[in-house]
N, C-alpha and C positions, 0 to 999 in steps of 0.2 A: 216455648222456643228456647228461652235462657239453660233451662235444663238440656234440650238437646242438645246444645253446644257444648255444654261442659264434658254432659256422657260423652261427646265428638272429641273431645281434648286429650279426655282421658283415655278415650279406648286407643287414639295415635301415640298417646307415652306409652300404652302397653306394649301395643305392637312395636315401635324399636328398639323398647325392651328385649322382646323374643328375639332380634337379629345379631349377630354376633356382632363385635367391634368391623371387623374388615369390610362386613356387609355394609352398616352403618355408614364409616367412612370413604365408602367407594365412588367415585364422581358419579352422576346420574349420566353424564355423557360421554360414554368413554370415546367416542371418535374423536371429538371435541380435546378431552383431555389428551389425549396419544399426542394427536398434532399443536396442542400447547407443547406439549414436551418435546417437541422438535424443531423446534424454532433454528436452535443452535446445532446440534445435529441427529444427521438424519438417521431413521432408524431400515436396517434390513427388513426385507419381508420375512424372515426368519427372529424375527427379533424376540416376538414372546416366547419361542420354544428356546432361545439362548439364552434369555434373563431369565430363566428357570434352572437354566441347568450350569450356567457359566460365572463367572466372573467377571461384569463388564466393564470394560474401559470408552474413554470418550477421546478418539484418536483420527486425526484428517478429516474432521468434519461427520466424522459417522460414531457411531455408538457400537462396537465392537465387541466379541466374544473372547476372554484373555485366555484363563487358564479356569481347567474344569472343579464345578463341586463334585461331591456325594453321588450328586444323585443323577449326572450325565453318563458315569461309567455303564452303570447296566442299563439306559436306554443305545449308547451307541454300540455296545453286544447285542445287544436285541437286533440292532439295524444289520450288523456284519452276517451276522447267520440266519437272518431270515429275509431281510431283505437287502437293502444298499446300505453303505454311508457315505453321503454328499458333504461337502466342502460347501460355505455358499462364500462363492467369491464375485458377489456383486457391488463391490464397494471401488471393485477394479475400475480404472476411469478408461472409454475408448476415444483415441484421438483419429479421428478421419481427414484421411488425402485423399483428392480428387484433382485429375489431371487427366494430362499425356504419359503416358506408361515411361518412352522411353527419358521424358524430364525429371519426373518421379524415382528412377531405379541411376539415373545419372547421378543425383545430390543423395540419397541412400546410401551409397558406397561410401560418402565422406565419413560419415559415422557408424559404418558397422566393418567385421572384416572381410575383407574379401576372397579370404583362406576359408574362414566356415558360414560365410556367408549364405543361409538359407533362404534368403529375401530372392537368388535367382535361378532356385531350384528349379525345373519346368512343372514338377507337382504342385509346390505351392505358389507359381507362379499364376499357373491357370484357374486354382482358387479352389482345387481338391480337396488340399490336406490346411492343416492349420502348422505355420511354423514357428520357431523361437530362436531367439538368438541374443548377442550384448552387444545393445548399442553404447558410442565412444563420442568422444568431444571431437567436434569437425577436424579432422586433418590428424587426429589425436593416435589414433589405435600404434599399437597395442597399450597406450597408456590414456587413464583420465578414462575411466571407464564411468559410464553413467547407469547402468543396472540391467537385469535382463528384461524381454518383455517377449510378449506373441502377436502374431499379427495374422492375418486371413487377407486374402485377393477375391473380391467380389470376381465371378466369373465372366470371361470378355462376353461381349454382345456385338461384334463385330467394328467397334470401336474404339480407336487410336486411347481414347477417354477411360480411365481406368479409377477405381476405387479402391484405398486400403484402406484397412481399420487392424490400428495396432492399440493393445491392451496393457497397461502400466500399472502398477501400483499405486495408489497415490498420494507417497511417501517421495517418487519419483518425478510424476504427472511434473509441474513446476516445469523443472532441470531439463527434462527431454523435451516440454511444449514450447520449452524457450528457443533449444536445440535446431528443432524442427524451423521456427520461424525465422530464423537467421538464416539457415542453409537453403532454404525457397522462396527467402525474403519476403517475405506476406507479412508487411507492418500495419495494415491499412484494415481497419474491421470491414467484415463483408456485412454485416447485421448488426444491428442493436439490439440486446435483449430489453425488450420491457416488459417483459411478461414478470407475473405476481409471485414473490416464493408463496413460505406456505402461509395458512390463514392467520393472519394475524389477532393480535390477543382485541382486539378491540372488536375487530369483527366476530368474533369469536364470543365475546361478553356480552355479543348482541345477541348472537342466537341461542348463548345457552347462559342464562343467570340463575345461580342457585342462593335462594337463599339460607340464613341462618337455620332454620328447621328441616331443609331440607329441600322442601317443597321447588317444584320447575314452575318459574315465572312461565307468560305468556312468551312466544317470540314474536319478532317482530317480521317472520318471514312469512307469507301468503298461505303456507302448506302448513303453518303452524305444528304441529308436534312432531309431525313426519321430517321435517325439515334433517337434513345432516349436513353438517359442514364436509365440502369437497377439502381431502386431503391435494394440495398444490407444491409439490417439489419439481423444480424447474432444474436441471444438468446433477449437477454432484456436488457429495459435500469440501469436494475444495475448489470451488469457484461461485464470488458472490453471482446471488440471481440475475442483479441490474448492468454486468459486466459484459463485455462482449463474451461472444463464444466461436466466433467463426471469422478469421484473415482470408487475405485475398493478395495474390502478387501481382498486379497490373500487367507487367512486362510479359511474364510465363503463364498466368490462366490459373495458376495453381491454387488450389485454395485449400485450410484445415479446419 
């Protein structure tokens, strides 16, 4: 038995021997490890095909594609003549209003113009097209400009009750959520978030311990190996998780 263990010692040096260093040193859990590495920010679902081909930056809470290497230029020729090239602009934050259409398009007008004002298009009013425009500091226009954004009109359903969702930067997000809540007055959280961001390192050290040689300890979940840790990212990377996320204006009904 002595003997068999050592031929057992020996034959596991061989074999990591055979693997190259990268192999080697790769987390045994990659889910596990991705969502350690996102604690601080979030990563796109695009993210492994950019951190191969980009230059990333760690900006508003997300992990970003800056400026291209080597070796993007002829995957994105590839894309243009044979198939597409997408943009992923999901880092963009959507801020939603819910109301009375005509309360909502009333305090609107305070901050955008109402020379090119697309917010009272009847195309995109009805919630056809998608429009854009530059919103301004209340009472401000044409000065104190706050940036551009787009926005979409959920289609009427035969009710006074309307939804928008306007799409910012979120560079921006901040300065116009602030914007928004003073011109509708909604000081008062409608919600408390208490929901979990993502899995934290402890939880996280529970279900996947590596040790020094390698080897995956036992976990200590029911499902034992099958187990995966659930990736948990709760709103965007610029707003903490346990923060509120949704006002409410008592008076007007209005809420964002």
């Amino acid at each position: 038995s002595k003997k068999q263990a050592e031929k057992a010692v020996h034959q596991k040096k061989e074999q990591s021997k055979t693997k190259c260093r990268k192999a080697r040193r790769r987390h045994i859990n990659l889910v596990a490890e991705f969502n350690h590495r996102q604690r601080k920010n979030i990563w796109l679902e695009t993210h492994i095909w950019h951190a191969k081909r980009f230059h990333m930056v760690k900006k508003w809470g997300y992990c970003l594609g800056n400026s291209p290497t080597e070796k993007s230029y002829r995957a994105c020729y590839r894309a243009m003549t044979k198939h597409c090239l997408l943009q992923d602009l999901s880092y963009y934050c959507c801020l939603e209003l819910k109301g009375k259409e005509n309360e909502l398009l009333k305090q609107l007008a305070r901050i955008c113009s109402i020379d090119t004002g697309k917010i009272y298009l009847a195309s995109c009013l009805s919630g056809r097209f998608e429009g854009s425009l530059n919103l301004y500091r209340a009472d401000r226009y044409p000065e104190d400009m706050l940036g551009p954004v787009t926005f979409i009109w959920k289609p009427r359903d035969g009710s006074e009750n309307r939804q928008l969702w306007i799409w910012v930067h979120p560079a921006l997000k901040q300065d116009i959520l602030r914007e928004l809540k003073a011109i509708f007055q909604c000081s008062e959280p409608e919600e408390i978030c208490i929901t979990e961001p993502v899995t934290t390192s402890i939880q996280e050290e529970k279900q996947v311990e590596v040790m020094s040689l390698g080897n995956k300890r036992k976990k200590e979940d029911k499902e034992g190996e099958k187990a995966v840790p659930v990736k948990k990212i709760i709103g965007d990377g610029t707003r903490d998780p346990f923060q509120p996320y949704s006002w409410i204006a008592r008076t007007t009904g209005i809420a964002i």
